[in-house]
N, C-alpha and C positions, 0 to 999 in steps of 0.2 A: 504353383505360383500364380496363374492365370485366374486359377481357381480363387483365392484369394485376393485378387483385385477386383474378379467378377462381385463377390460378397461386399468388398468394399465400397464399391460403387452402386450397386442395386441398394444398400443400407442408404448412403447418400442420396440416391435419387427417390427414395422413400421418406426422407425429412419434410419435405412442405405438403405432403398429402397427409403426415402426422400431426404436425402442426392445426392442421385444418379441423381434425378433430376434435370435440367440445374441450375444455378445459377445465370448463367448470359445470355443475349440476346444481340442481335444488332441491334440498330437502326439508322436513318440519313446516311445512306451509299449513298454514292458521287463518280463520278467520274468526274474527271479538277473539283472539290469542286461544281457541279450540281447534279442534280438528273435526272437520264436515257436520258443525252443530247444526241440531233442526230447533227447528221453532225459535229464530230469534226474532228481537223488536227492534234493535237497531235500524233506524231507519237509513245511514251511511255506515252499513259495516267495514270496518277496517281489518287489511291484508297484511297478511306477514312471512316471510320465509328467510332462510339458510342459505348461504353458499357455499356451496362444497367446491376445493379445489385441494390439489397436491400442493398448487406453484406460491411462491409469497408476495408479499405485498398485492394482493387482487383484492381491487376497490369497486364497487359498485360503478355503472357510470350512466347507468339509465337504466327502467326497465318497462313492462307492458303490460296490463293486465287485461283481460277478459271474460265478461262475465255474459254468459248464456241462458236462453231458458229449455236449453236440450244439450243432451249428451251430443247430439250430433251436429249441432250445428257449431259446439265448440273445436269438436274435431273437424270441424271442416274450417277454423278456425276464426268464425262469425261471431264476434260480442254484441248480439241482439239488446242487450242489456244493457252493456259497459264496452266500448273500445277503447283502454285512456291514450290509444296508443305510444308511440315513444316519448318518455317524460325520462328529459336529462337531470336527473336527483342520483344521489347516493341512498338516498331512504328504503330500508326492506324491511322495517316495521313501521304499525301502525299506519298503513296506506291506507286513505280512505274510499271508499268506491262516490264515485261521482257519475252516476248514469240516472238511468230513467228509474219511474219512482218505484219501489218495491210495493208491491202490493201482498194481501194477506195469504197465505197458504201456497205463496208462490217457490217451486224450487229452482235454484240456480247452480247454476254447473262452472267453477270456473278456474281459469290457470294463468299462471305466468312465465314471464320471460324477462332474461336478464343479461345487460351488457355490460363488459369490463374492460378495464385493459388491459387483461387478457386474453380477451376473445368472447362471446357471447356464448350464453347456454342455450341447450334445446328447452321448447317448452314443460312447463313442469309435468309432473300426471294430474293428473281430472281431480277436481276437489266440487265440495259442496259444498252448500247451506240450505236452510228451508225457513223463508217466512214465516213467525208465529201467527195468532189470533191478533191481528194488529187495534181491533177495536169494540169496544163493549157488543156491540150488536152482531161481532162474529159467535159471538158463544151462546148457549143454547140460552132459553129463557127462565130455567127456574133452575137452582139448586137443591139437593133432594138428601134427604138425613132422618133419622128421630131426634127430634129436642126435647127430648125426656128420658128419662134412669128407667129401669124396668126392676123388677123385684129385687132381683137378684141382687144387682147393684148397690154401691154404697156411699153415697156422694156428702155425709157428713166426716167422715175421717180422714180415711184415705184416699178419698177419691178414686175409688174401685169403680171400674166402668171397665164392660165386655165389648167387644170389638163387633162392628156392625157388616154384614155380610150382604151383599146385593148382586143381583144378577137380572139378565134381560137377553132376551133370543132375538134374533132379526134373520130376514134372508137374503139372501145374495147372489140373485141368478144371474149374473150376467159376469166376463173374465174381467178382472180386478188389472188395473194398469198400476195404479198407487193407492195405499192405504194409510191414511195418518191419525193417530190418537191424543188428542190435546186434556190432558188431568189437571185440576184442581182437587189434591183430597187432602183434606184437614182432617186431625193435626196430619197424621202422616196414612198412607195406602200402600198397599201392592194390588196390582192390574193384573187380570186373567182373560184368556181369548182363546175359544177352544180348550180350556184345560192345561195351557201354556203359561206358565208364568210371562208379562213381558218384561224385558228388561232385567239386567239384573245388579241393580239398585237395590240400596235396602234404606231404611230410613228414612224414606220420602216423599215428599220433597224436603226443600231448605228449611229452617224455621225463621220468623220471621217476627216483631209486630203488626199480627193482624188485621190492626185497627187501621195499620197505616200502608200495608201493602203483602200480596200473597203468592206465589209467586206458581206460576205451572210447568207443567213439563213435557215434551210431546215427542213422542215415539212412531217410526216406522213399524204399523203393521200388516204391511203388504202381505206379507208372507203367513201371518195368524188367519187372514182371513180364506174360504173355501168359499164355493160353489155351492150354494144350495144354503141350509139352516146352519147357523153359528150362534153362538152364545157368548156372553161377555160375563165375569166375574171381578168384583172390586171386594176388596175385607179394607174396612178404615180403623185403624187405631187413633188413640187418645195424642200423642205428642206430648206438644208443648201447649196444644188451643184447648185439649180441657185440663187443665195443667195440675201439678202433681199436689201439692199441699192449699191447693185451691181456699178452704175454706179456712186453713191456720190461721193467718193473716192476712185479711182479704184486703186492709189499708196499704199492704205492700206488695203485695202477691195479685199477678195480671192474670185472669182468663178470659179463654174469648166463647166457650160456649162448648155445645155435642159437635163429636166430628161430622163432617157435611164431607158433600163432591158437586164437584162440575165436570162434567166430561164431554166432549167431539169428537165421534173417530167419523174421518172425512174418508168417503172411499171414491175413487176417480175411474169409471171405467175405461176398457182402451176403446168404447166406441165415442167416448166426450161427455156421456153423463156420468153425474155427480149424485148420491147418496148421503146423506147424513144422520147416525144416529146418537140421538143425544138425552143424556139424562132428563128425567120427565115420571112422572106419576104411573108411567108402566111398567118401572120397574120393581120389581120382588126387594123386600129387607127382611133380615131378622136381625137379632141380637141376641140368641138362646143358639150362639154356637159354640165351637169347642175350644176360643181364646175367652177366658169368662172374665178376665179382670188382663190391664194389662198399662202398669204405670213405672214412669220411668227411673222413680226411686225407688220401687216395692219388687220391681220384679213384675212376669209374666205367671199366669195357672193357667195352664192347656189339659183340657179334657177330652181325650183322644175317644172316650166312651160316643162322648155327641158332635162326631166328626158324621160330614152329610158326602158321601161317596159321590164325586160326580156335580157337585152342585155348581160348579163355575164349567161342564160342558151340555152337550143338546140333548134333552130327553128326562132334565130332572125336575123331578117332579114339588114345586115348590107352591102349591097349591096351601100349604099352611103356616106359610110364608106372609109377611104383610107387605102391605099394597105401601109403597118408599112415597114421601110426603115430601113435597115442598116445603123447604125451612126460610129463613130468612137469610140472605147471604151476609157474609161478611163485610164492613163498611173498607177493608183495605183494598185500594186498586190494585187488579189482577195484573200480572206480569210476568212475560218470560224470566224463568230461571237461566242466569247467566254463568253459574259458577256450579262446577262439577257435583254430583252426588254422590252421597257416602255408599261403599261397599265394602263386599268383604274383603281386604286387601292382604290378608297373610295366613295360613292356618298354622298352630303348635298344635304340638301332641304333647301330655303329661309325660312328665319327666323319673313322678314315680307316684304309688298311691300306698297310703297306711289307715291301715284299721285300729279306730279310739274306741272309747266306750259305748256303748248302747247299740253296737252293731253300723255303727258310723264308720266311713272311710272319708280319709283327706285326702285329696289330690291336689300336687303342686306341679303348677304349669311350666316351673322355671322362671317366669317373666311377668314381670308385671304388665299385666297388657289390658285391653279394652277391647269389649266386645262381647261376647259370650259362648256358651259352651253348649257345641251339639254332642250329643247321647246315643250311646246305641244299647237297649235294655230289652230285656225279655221277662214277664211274669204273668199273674192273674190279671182279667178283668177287674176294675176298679181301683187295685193298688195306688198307691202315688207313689211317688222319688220327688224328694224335696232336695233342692239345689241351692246350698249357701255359700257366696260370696266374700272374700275380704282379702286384702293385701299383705295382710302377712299373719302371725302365730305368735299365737303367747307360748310362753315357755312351757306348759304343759300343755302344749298340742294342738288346745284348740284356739278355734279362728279367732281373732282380733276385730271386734266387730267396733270397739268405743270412739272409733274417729270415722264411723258413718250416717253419727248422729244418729237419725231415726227413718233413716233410710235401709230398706227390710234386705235392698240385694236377695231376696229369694224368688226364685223359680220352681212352680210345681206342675207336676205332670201326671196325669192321670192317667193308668194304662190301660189301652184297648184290648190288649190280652191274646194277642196273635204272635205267631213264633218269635219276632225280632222286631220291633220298632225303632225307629230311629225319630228322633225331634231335635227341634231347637228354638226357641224363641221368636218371634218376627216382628216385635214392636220396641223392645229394650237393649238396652244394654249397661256395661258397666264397664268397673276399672277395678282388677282383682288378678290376684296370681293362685290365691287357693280354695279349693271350692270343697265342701263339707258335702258330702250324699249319703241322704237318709232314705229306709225305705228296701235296700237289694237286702232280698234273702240269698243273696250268694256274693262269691268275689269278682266283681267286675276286674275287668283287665286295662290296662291301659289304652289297648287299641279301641274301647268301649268311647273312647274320649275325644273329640277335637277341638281346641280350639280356636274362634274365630275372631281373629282381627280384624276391626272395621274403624275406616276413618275417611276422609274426603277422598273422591279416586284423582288426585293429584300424583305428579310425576314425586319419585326423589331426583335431584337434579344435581348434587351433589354428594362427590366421597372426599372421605380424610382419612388420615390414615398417617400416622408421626414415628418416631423410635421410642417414644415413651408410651408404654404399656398405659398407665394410668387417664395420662389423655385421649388415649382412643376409647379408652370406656367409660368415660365421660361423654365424648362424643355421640358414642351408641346409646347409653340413656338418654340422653338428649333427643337423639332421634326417638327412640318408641314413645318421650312423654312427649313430646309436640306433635307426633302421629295420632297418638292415640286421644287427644283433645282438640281433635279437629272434630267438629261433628257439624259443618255447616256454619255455625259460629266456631270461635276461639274459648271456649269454655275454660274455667278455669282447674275444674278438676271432672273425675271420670266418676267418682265413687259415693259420695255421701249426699246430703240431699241438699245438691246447692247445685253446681253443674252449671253454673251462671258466667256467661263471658262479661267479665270485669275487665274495663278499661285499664287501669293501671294494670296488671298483670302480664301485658302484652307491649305495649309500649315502644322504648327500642327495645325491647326481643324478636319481638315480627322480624326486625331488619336480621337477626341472624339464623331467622326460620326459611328466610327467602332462598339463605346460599343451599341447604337441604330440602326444602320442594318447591315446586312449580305456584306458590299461595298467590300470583297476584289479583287473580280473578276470584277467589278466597277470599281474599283481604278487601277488594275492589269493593264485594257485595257487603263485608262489615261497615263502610263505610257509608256505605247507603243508608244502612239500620242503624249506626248513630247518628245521620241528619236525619233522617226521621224520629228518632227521639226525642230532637230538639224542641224546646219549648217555645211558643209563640214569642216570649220574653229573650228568651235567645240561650235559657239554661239545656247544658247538655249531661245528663245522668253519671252514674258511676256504670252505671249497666247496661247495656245497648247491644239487642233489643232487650228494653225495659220490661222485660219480664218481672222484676222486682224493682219497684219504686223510688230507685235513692238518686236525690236530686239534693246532693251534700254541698255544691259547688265549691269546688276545690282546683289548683291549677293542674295536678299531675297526671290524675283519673280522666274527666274532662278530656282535656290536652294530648291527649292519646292519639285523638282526632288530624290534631298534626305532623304528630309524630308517622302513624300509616301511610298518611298524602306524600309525606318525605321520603317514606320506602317505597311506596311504591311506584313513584315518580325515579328514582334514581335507578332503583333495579330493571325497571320493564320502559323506559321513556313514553309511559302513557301522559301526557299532557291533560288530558280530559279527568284523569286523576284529580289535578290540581283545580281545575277550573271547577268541575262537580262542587267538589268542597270550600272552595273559596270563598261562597258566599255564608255559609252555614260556622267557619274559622273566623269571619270577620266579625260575624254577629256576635258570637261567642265570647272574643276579646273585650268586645265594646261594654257586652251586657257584667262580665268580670270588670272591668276598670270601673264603670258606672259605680258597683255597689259597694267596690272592696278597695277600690286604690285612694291610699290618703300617703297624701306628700312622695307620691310615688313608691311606695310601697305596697305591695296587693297583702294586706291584710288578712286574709282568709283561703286556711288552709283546714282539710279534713285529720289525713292520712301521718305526716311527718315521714319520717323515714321507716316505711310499714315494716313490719318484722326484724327491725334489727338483731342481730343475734345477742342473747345473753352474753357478761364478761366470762366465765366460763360455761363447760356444759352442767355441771352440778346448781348453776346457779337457778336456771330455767328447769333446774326437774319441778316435773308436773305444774308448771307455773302456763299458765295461757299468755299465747302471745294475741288474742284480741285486744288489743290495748293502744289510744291514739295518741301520738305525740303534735298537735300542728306545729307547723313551723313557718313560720312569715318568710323567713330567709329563702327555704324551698321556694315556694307559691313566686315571690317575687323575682327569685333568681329564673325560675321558668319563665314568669312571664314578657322575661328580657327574651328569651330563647329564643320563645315564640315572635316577637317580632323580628328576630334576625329571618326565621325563618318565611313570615308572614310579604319582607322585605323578597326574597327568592320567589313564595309566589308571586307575586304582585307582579312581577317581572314577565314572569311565563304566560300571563293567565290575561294578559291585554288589561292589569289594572294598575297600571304606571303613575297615573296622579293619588295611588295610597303610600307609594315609595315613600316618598317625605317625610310622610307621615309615621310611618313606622318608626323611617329612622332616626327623626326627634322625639319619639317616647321612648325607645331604648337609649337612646343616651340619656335625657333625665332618669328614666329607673337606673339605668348602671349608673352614675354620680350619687343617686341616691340610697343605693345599697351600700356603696362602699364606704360611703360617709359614716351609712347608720351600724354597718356591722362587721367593718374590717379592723384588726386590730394593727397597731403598727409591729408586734412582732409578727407578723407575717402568717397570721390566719384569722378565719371569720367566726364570729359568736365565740361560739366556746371551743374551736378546736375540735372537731371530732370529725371522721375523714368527711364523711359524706358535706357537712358545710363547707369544707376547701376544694375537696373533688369538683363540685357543680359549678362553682364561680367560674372555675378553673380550665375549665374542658366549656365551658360557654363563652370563654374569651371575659370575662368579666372584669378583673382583676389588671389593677394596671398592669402598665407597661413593667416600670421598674421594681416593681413589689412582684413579679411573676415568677420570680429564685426562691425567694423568699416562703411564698407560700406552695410549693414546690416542694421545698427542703422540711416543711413541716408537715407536709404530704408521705412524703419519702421514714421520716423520721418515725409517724405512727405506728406506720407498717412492720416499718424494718427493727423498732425496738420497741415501742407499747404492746405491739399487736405480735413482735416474734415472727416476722413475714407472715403473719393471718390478716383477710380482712375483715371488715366491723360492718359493712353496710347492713341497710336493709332494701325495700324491693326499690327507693329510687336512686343509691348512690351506684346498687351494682349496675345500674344500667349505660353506666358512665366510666367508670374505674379502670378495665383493663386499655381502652384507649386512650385515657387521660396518662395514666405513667406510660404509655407506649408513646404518646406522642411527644412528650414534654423529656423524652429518651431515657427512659427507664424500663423498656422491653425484659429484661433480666429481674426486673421484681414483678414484673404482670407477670411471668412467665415462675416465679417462686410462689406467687400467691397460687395460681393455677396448677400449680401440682401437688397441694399441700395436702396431708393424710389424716392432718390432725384437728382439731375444731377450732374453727370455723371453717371448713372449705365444701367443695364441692368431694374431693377423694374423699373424707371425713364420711360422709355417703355413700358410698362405694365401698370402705372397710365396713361399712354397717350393715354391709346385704343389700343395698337400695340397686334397683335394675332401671331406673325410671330419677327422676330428681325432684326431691321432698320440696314443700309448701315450705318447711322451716330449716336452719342452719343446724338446729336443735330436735329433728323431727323423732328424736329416738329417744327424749326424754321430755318432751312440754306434756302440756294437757294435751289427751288426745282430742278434744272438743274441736280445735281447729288445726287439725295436724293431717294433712294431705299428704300420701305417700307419691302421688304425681303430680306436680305442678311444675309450671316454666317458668316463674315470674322471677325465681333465683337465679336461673342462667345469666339474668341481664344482659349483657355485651359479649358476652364468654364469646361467642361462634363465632361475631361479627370481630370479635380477634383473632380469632384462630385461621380464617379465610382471609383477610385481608392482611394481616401483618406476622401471620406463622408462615401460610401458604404465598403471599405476596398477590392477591387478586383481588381487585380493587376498583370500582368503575369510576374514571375520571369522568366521564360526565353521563348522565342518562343513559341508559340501557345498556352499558358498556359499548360505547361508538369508541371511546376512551379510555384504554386502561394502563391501570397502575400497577407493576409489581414491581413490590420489596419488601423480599421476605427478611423479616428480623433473624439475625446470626445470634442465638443464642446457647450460654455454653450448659451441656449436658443434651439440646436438642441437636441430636445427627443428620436426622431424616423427614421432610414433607414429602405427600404424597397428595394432591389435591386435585381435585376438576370442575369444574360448575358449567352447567348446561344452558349459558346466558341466553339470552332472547335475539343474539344474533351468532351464537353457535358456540361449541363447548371452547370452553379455556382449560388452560392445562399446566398447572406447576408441579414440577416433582426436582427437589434439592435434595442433595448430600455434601456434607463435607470431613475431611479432616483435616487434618494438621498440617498437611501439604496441599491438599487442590481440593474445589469446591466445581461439583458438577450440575448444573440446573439444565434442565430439558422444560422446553415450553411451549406451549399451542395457543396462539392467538387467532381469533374466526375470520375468515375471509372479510370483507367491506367494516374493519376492525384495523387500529393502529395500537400499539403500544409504548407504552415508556419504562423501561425495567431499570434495575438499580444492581449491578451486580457488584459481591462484595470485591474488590481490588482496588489494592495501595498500592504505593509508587513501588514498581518493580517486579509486580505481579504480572503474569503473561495470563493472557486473555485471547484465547481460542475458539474460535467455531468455525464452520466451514466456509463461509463467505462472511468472514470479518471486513473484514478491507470495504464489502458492500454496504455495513450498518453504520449508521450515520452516530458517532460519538457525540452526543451533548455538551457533556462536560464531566466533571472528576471533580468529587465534593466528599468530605465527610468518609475520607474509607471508602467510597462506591464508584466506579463506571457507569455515566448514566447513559446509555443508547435509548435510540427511538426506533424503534421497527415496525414494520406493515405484517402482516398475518403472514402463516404458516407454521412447520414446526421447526424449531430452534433447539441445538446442541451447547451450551454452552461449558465451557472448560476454564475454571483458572487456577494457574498453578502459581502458588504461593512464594514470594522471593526468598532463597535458603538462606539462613541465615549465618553472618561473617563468624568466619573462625575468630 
């Protein structure tokens, strides 16, 4: 008994020394939203972090930051740099540093702290950053290349050009404190030091227009560098700057010249001097090495025969080697690369391999993926292995090559002729599930195989995961095709010789790319590359960067421009988002109104509703869907859109006196659309969904006519179409939230799991692992028939997270959110999470016929407002009810507002009267 009160009370008099301990932690801390980036240019970079807590409702209520130029004076807790000291905000993104001025090559060490009302955390761990090359005059003084073909080469066709190999020895007596490498190599490089690869990036850098900015990369290589003689190796490939169909159409088709470099590796000793060695006239090139051609619709030829043993470490002998030339630099301004680089982010193994005629073997990888395929082969000197590419098989076996146009997808390898070699490509890639190998006199095995998925090294940020089979494998395609067309831009496909990020294709899709990865600093850097495409005149391409010349001016393509600023302004609360592009959205509107709006109408459109699908699938065999419908209706209904949206910048962006403005031209354009193309039974033009969708879902359409066209919405669908829908790339971008919002969740949700043509399933029953360019992609012309494209998802995702799973950011970066998940009947089970910018959210619902159970995680310095389904009489449980603060009871639902943590909820359904 003694015993027992003794516990009881030592337990008690141990609560306020419990108490005392942190409550909360920090995690995820970011700086420009990276982790310990080197080489930036921001001149105010901005701070970000997590809070971590068990307890709920924990609100930011001030925090601290410090920024150092030593590890040690941070830990002695000294911001030589930055002290902001205590700043009473709730803000844990986008903190801007406000100290002394950064200057170039400088590194900074820094951390923070953060108070609550629940108690303060300890300081975070130690973070970084490293100042880039902040000004012309930090970087070396010539850039160094051949600007010319060599024999061998073939720069009338195909633009065959072999890969340029350079190296240079330096010595290094003295103990190395820090070692840093600053690259420019066009089109794309990989960096050697000591016979080390650095980094392991592949593809790089970003691609960009050259003409208008190029972007570098800068690596830690403290640890490459030794004591005594060291050697640097670079190999540059082609890219996109000596570009692939260069001389086919050179009135549409952009190049910018021979791959070049610029390079700095800065070394710091620890007695305070400083080293620099930089590209210049003493360093060694050839072009007579073992990558002999290497372009990015043709494939790679690797000749393992004139491989130089040794020639990127100390001691090779490159005496017949030529002397590396000053070329002309590029006229784009150099700039820190801000947005992650592509790697290899997945490997498969073949799934099985069959031998065809001629002594050929196919290998199917399972998936349609992007990337390419490493090799492990044994034979004679000289032999080859030719490697062919394509997404899928014709019914007698072999590859399906007609919808890669004249893009070769082959890879050849010459063999060196030693017991076992292993290769893989280092300048290409593609988008293919089955590969053709010519050349084994024997049966290679599976394990001979890997292949390599490579796309941005971006987070995935979100999972899903439902009771219906079908939608999660929709889901999953989804993922590997906007994986796999990440490549620095948003490209539109992986495989044939186009490979071009098209503005309309991305659109609002981006916004349901965001909930599955980390794209803002992705997307950030697109939107750079379409103002700088901008025309003096204020026109903005269909393709950006303008690697291909189409300046159609249209509103939907174009317009993309605002569509991104809106995504990524709401998902990441980057404000400077908005502001960056404001000026380049306004120019654009003005120069569109100027030439194409008569009587408030914008007049001029490209595209219409791209691809709509044939009325059946028979109707589209072999028939091309290149074909343009414009439509005034579209162009004008957008360009009302546009200024609703233009109305929200202007807001954020301190340009307050265009408000007015805006929103006197959107109401003349809406009076005058409706006049000129609404019908009074109750739809626009001719009825077809996508004309009623858009008004519709843009608030267009009066007030009392809003049932109306609704009901003719509803009616398409649900009897013309047989629950299928009809769009093309601009209605579906719109569709599943327009019937979800207007309360028709149960036909978004019949359209979305349809098996039959038109749908997304319809693709899935077809074999598709990835989601087709067309509605029809199994029977059009294969001339423009993409076996991965996203431009079809349209809205899909950004339904399925927001109104399947119920997550939803009520304002900016989710400070505010919204869940209500839709009850739909045949859907049992969400399973959902997203990795926001202020810490992971978390829905997971079940229900039946008696209780519905939702569990939920809202992030610390995060409030929420959820909608749970309960009618009168429904008992509504979780553990500290009585603490959540009830809204109100509207429509079927309990609405509570709650502060962070995780959430149990329970409601049991009222039985019903005998």
């Amino acid at each position: 008994m003694n015993l027992k009160i003794y516990i009881v009370l030592f337990s008690i008099l141990l609560l306020p020394f419990q108490k005392m301990a942190p409550q909360v932690s920090l995690q995820n801390t970011t700086c420009e939203m990276l982790v310990n980036p080197m080489g930036i240019d921001a001149a105010k970079p901005r701070f970000g972090w997590n809070i971590i807590s068990a307890e709920r409702n924990v609100m930011q209520t001030a925090y601290q930051v410090l920024v150092a130029t030593t590890p040690e004076k941070l830990n002695a807790n000294e911001g030589d740099l930055w002290d902001s000291g205590k700043i009473n905000e709730e803000t844990s993104i986008q903190v801007a540093y406000n100290g002394k001025e950064l200057t170039s090559r400088l590194r900074c060490y820094w951390k923070v702290k953060v108070w609550t009302n629940d108690g303060q955390s300890e300081w975070s761990a130690n973070n970084s950053f490293t100042m880039g090359l902040l000004f012309y005059k930090d970087w070396p003084k010539g850039w160094i290349g051949f600007d010319r073909a060599f024999p061998w080469d073939n720069m009338k066709t195909d633009s065959r050009l072999s890969a340029r190999y350079y190296r240079k020895e330096f010595q290094s007596a003295k103990q190395v404190k820090y070692a840093t490498a600053s690259i420019v190599g066009l089109g794309l490089y990989e960096l050697y030091i000591n016979g080390k690869k650095v980094g392991n990036d592949v593809l790089t850098p970003t691609p960009t227009d050259y003409t208008k900015n190029v972007k570098y990369n800068t690596y830690d290589v403290t640890e490459y560098i030794k004591n005594g003689k060291n050697a640097i190796g670079a190999i540059l490939g082609n890219g996109r700057f000596f570009a692939m169909r260069q001389n086919e159409k050179p009135y549409k088709i952009k190049t910018f010249g021979f791959p070049k470099m610029l390079m700095n590796i800065n070394i710091v000793y620890t007695d305070g001097t400083t080293a620099n060695i930089d590209t210049d006239d003493s360093w060694k090139g050839t072009a007579d090495g073992p990558i002999r051609t290497n372009n990015e619709y043709d494939g790679e030829e690797y000749d393992a025969t004139k491989e130089f043993t040794g020639w990127n470490n100390v001691g090779f002998d490159d005496s017949k080697w030529l002397k590396a030339e000053f070329v002309q630099e590029p006229t784009g301004v150099i700039e820190a690369q801000m947005n992650e680089n592509i790697k290899v982010m997945n490997t498969l193994k073949p799934v099985s391999i069959k031998k065809i005629s001629g002594g050929r073997f196919v290998l199917d990888m399972g998936q349609n993926m992007v990337g390419w395929l490493q090799i492990k082969v044994k034979g004679l000197k000289g032999k080859q292995i030719k490697l062919r590419f394509a997404e899928s098989l014709q019914d007698n076996g072999e590859l399906f090559t007609a919808n890669l146009r004249n893009a070769k997808n082959t890879d050849l390898y010459t063999i060196k002729g030693i017991e076992q070699e292993t290769w893989e490509p280092t300048f290409v890639y593609r988008g293919f599930r089955y590969v053709e190998l010519t050349g084994y006199t024997y049966q290679p095995a599976l394990a001979d195989f890997t292949g390599k998925m490579i796309y941005d090294n971006i987070k995935t940020v979100g999972t899903f995961e439902t009771s219906d089979a079908l939608t999660n494998q929709i889901f999953k395609n989804a993922w590997w095709g906007i994986a796999g067309n990440y490549k620095g831009i948003p490209i539109d496909c992986p495989q044939r010789n186009e490979r071009q990020p098209w503005l309309g294709d991305r659109g609002a899709v981006a916004f349901g790319e965001s909930f599955l990865f980390d794209n803002g600093r992705f997307y950030t850097k697109w939107l750079q590359d379409i103002r700088n495409s901008q025309k003096e005149d204020g026109a903005i391409p269909d393709v950006a960067p303008a690697f291909w010349r189409y300046y159609s001016d249209n509103m939907t393509w174009p317009g993309t421009i605002l569509l991104i600023t809106e995504m990524v302004y709401n998902q990441t609360g980057d404000v400077n988002v908005v502001k960056d592009n404001y000026p380049a959205m306004k120019k654009w509107l003005g120069y569109m109104k100027d030439r194409y709006m008569k009587d408030y109408i914008l007049t001029k459109d490209s595209y219409g509703d791209w691809c709509m699908p044939p009325v059946t699938i028979e109707a589209g065999r072999g028939k091309s869907a290149d074909k343009k419908y414009p439509s005034e209706l579209i162009s004008t209904a957008y360009y009302y859109h546009f200024t609703q949206l233009m109305i929200q910048f202007a807001k954020v962006s301190a340009n307050d006196s265009d408000v007015a403005t805006f929103e006197a031209l959107g109401q003349k354009i809406k009076d005058a659309f409706n006049q000129k193309y609404y019908n009074e039974k109750g739809y626009y033009r001719t009825n077809v969904l996508t004309d009623n969708i858009i008004p519709l879902y843009f608030k267009m359409v009066p007030e009392k006519q809003v049932d109306k066209v609704f009901k003719n919405i509803v009616y398409t669908i649900e009897v013309s179409n047989k629950g299928h829908l009809s769009n093309g790339l601009v209605g579906i971008q719109w569709l599943m939230r327009c019937l979800n919002d207007y309360g028709r969740p149960d036909l978004a949700y019949t359209v979305a799991t349809k098996k039959t043509y038109p749908s997304w399933g319809y693709m899935i029953e077809n074999g598709a692992t990835t989601i087709w360019e067309l509605w029809n992609g199994n029977t059009a012309d294969p001339k423009m028939n993409s076996q991965n494209h996203v431009m079809m998802l349209g809205d899909l995702l950004t339904w399925y997270y927001e109104n399947l799973a119920g997550i939803k950011a009520a304002s900016p970066g989710f400070k505010k959110i919204t869940m209500k998940p839709e009850m739909i009947a045949g859907l049992d089970h969400v399973n959902a999470s997203y990795q926001s910018v202020h810490g992971i959210i978390k829905s997971s619902w079940k229900k039946s016929a008696k209780q519905f159970n939702w569990t939920i995680t809202v992030p610390p310095n995060t409030t929420a407002v959820v909608y749970l389904p309960a009618n009168e009489g429904d008992v509504v449980a979780e553990q500290n009810i009585k603490d959540l603060r009830l809204v109100k009871n509207e429509n079927g639902r309990a609405v509570y507002e709650i502060g962070s943590g995780d959430y149990s909820f329970v409601v049991k359904k009222k039985t019903p009267s005998p």
